[in-house]
C-alpha positions as CSV (number, residue, x, y, z in Angstrom):
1,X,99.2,116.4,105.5
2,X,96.2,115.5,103.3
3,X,93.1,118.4,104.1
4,X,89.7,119.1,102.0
5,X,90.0,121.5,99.2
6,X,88.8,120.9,95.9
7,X,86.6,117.5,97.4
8,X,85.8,117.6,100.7
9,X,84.4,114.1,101.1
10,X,84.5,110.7,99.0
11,X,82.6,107.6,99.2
12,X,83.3,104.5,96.8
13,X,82.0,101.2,95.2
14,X,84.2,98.3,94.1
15,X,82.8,96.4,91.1
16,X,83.4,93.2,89.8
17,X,83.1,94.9,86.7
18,X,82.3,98.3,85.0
19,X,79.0,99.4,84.8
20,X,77.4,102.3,82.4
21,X,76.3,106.4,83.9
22,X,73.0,104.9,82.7
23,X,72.7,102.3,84.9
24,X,74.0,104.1,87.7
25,X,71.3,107.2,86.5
26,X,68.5,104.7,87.0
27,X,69.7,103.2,90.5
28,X,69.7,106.7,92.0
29,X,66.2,107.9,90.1
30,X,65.4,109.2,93.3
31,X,67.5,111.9,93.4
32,X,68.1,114.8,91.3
33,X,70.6,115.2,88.1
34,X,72.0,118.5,87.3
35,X,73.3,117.2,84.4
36,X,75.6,114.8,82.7
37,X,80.0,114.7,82.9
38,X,82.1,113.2,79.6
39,X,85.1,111.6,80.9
40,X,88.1,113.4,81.5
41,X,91.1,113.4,79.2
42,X,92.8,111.3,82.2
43,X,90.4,108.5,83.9
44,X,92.6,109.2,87.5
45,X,90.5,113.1,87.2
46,X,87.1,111.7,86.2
47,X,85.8,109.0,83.9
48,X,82.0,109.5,82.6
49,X,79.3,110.3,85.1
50,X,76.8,112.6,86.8
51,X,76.5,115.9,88.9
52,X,74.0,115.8,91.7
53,X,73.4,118.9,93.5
54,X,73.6,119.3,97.0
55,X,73.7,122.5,98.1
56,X,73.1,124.5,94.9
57,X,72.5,127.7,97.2
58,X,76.7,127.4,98.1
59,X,77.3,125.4,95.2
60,X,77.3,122.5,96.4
61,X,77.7,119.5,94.2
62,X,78.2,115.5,94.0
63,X,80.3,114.4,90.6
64,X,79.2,110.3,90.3
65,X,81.6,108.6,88.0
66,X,82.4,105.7,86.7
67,X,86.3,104.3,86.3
68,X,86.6,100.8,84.5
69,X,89.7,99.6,86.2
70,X,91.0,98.6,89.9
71,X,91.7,101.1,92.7
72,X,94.7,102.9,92.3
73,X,96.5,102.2,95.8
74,X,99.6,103.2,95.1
75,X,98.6,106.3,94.2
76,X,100.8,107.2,91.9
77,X,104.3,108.0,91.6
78,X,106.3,111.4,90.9
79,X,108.2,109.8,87.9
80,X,106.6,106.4,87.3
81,X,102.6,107.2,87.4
82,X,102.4,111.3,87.1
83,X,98.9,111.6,86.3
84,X,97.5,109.4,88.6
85,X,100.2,111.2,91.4
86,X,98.6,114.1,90.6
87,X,95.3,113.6,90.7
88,X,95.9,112.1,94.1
89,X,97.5,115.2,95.1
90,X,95.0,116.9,94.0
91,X,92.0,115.3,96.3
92,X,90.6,113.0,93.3
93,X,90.7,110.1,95.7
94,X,89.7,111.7,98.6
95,X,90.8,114.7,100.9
96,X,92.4,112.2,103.3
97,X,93.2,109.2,101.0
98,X,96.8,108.3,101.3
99,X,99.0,105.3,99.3
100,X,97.9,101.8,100.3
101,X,94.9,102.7,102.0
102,X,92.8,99.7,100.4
103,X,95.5,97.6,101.6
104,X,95.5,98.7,104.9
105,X,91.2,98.4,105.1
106,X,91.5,94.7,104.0
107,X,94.4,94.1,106.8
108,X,91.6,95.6,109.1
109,X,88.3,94.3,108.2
110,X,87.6,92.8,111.1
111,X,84.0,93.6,111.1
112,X,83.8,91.9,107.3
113,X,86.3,89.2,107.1
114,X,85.9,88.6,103.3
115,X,87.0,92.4,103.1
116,X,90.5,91.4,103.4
117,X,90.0,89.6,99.7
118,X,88.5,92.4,98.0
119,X,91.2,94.2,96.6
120,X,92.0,91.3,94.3
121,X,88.6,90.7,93.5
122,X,87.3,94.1,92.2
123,X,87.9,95.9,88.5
124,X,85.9,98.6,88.4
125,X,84.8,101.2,90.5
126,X,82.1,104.2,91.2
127,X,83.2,107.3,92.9
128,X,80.9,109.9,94.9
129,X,83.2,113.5,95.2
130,X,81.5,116.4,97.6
131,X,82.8,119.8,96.4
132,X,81.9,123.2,96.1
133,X,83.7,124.9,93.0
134,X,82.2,122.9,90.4
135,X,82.4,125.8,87.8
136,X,82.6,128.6,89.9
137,X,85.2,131.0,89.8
138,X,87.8,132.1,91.2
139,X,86.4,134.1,94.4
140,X,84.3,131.2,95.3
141,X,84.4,129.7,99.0
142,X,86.2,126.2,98.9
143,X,84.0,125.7,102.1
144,X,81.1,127.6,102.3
145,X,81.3,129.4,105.9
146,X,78.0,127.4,107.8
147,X,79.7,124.0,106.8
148,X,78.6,121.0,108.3
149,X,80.4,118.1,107.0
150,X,78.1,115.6,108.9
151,X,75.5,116.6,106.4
152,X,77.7,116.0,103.5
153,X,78.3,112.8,105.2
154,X,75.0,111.7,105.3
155,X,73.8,112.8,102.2
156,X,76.5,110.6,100.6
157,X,75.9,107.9,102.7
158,X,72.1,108.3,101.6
159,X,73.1,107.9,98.0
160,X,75.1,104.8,99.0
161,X,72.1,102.4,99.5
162,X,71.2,102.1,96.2
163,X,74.2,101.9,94.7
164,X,75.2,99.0,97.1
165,X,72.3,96.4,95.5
166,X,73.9,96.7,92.1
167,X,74.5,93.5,91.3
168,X,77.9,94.5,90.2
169,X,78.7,95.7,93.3
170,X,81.3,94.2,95.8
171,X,81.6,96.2,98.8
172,X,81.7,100.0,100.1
173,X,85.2,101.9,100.5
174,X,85.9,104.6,102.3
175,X,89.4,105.6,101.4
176,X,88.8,108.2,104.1
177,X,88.4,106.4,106.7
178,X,89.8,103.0,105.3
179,X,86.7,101.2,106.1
180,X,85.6,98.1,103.9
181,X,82.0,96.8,104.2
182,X,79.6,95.1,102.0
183,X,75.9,95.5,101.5
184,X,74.0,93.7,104.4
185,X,76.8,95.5,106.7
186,X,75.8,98.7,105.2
187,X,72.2,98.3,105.9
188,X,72.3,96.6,109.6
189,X,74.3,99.8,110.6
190,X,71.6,102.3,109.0
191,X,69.2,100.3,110.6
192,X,70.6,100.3,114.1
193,X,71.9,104.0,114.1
194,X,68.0,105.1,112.7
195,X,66.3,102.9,115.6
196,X,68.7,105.3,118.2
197,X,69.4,108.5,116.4
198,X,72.8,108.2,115.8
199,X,75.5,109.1,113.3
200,X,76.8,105.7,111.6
201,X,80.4,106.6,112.6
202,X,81.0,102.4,111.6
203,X,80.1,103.4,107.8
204,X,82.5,106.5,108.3
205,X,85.2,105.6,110.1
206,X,87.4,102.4,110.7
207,X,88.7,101.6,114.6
208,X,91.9,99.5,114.1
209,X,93.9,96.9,116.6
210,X,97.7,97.3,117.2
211,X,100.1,95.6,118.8
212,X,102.9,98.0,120.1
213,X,106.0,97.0,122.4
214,X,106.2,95.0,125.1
215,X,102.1,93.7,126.1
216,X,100.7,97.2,124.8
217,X,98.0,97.5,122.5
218,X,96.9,100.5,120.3
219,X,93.3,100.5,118.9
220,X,92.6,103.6,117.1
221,X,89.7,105.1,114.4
222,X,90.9,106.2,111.3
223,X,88.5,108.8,109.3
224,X,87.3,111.2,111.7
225,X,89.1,114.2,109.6
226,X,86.2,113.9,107.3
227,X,83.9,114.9,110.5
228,X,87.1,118.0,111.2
229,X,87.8,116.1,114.1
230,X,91.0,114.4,115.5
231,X,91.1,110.9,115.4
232,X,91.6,108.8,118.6
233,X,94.0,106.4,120.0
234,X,94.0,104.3,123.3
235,X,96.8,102.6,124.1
236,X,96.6,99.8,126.8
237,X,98.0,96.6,128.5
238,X,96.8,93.5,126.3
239,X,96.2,91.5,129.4
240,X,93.7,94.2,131.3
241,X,91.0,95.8,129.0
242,X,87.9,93.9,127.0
243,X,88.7,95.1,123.5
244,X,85.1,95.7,122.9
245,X,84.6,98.2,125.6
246,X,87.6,99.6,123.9
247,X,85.7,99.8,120.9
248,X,82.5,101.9,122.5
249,X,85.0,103.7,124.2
250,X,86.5,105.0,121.0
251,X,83.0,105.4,119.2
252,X,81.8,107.1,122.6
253,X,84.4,109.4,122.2
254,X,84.0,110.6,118.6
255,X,80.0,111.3,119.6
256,X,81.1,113.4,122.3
257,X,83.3,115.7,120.2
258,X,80.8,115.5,117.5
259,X,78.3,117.0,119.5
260,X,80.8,119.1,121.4
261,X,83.7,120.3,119.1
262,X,87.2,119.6,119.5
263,X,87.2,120.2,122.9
264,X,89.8,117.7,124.0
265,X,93.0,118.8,125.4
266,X,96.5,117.6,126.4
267,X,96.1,116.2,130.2
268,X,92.3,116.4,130.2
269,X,90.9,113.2,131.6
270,X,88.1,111.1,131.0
271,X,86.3,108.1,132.3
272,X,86.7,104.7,130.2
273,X,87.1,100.9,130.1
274,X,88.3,99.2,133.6
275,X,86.7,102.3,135.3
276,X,89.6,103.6,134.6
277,X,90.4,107.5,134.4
278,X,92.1,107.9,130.8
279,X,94.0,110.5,130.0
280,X,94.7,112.6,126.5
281,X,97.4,113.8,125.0
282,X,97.2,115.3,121.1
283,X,99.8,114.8,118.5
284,X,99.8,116.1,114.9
285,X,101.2,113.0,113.8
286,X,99.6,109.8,114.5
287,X,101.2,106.7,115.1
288,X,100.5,104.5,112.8
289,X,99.7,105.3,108.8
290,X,97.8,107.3,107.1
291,X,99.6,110.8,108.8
292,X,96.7,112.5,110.7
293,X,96.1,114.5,114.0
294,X,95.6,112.6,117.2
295,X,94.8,112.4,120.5
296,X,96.1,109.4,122.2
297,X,94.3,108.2,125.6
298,X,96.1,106.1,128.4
299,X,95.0,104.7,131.1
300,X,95.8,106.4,134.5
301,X,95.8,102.9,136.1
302,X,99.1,102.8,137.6
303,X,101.2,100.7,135.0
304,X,104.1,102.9,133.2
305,X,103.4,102.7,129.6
306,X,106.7,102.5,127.1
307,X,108.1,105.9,126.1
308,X,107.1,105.3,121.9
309,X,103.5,105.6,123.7
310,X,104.6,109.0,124.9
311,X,105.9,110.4,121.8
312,X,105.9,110.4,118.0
313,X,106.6,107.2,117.0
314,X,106.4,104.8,113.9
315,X,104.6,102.2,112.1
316,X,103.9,99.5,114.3
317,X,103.0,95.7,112.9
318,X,99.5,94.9,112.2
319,X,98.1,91.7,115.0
320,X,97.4,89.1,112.6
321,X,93.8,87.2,113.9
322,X,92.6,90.0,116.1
């Protein structure tokens, strides 16, 4: 399964067409350059760009880049596309990024219907990699031991912003947490989770709409491994629940374990949509792609759910329209 090693976070812009390190220098004058990056001999490792520090007292470093062609969502293949297979496998394109993941952000944009376009729109892209053995050697910490990824996670989302009113710019990916969103999106969120302190888990993190078997429904997030938390799944009857309490209930959820840890366990219960006692149970596998840890909530509301909502199970079709 996909983890953080080498990057521990990435953020991206899609571009209708390339842009230069200098432009991208100027848009983000505000923060510090450690220096310049030539490209790599392989575009899939690193095409010309910047180093930013973060943390320099743990090493802590940004690489900007710039790649002048699309996303690669295949992600490579073993005999067909080596390189760019191994610089997947290598956490070039994200500690959590799996194959088809821009694919699978359009076919759930609901919050940005004109995300589910993008993919054939853009040609270029920047990339924002968090990592902490930019030239160090061998006996360095992958992960410095006070982590805190929600700090990487802001600091990234911080350079964002102005790399989102190039005009060049399209939209925001998160091949993380699969999420899709373009500029005005971007800066209602900021503005909203600013006015209440709050994490901008809907920059970070995607929350998805399944239909399973039967009338079930499975609405899940997708991204909260960047935060080193589980992500969530609540499977329900169509006909019962308001899919937007659904929605809190799942953001709700993540704020709780952000604040508390991964506290969580099988048969633990807690109180949701309907009034409704939910309860957890955690899976290594999720049900739906990209592979991830889980914990799935059901409603304790005295309708027997089908048994692939009690087990491992595989990928279930997408609900066209919401």
């Amino acid at each position: 399964m996909p983890h953080k090693e080498t990057f521990t976070q990435t953020f991206v812009v899609l571009l209708d067409r390339p842009v230069s390190v200098e432009t991208v220098a100027q848009r983000i004058s505000a923060f510090p350059i450690a220096r310049r990056a030539p490209a790599s001999e392989s575009w899939a490792m690193g095409g010309p760009g910047l180093v930013l520090p973060f943390r320099p007292e743990a090493n802590g470093m940004v690489a900007i880049d710039v790649v002048d062609r699309p996303w690669p969502d295949s992600m490579g293949d073993p005999q067909g596309d080596p390189t760019v297979f191994g610089a997947w496998a290598m956490g070039n394109f994200g500690p959590f990024a799996f194959p088809s993941g821009l694919q699978r952000a359009g076919q759930h944009s609901w919050a940005w219907e004109e995300g589910r376009d993008v993919a054939c729109k853009h040609q270029a892209f920047i990339r924002m990699r968090m990592s902490y053995v930019f030239g160090a050697d061998d006996s360095a910490w992958v992960i410095p031991e006070d982590y805190k990824p929600i700090d990487e996670m802001h600091f990234l989302t911080d350079l964002l912003v102005p790399l989102m009113s190039l005009p060049e710019a399209l939209c925001y990916f998160n091949p993380n947490g699969e999420v899709l969103r373009d500029r005005s999106f971007v800066e209602g969120v900021l503005e909203f989770s600013r006015e209440r302190s709050l994490p901008p888990l809907d920059l970070w993190s995607n929350i998805r709409f399944f239909r399973l078997e039967e009338n079930w429904l499975m609405m899940d997030t997708v991204g909260n491994a960047q935060l080193d938390l589980p992500d969530l799944e609540a499977c329900f009857v169509a006909s019962t629940y308001d899919l937007e309490e659904i929605d809190v209930f799942l953001r709700a959820t993540t704020s709780y374990l952000l604040e508390e840890g991964d506290v969580i366990e099988t048969e633990d219960t807690i109180k949701g949509p309907g009034r409704k006692t939910w309860v957890a149970h955690r899976f290594e596998e999720s049900y739906s792609s990209p592979p991830r840890r889980v914990i799935r909530l059901i409603p304790d509301d005295g309708v027997r759910p089908p048994m692939a909502v009690l087990k491992q199970a595989g990928e279930p079709p997408v609900v066209d329209g919401g």
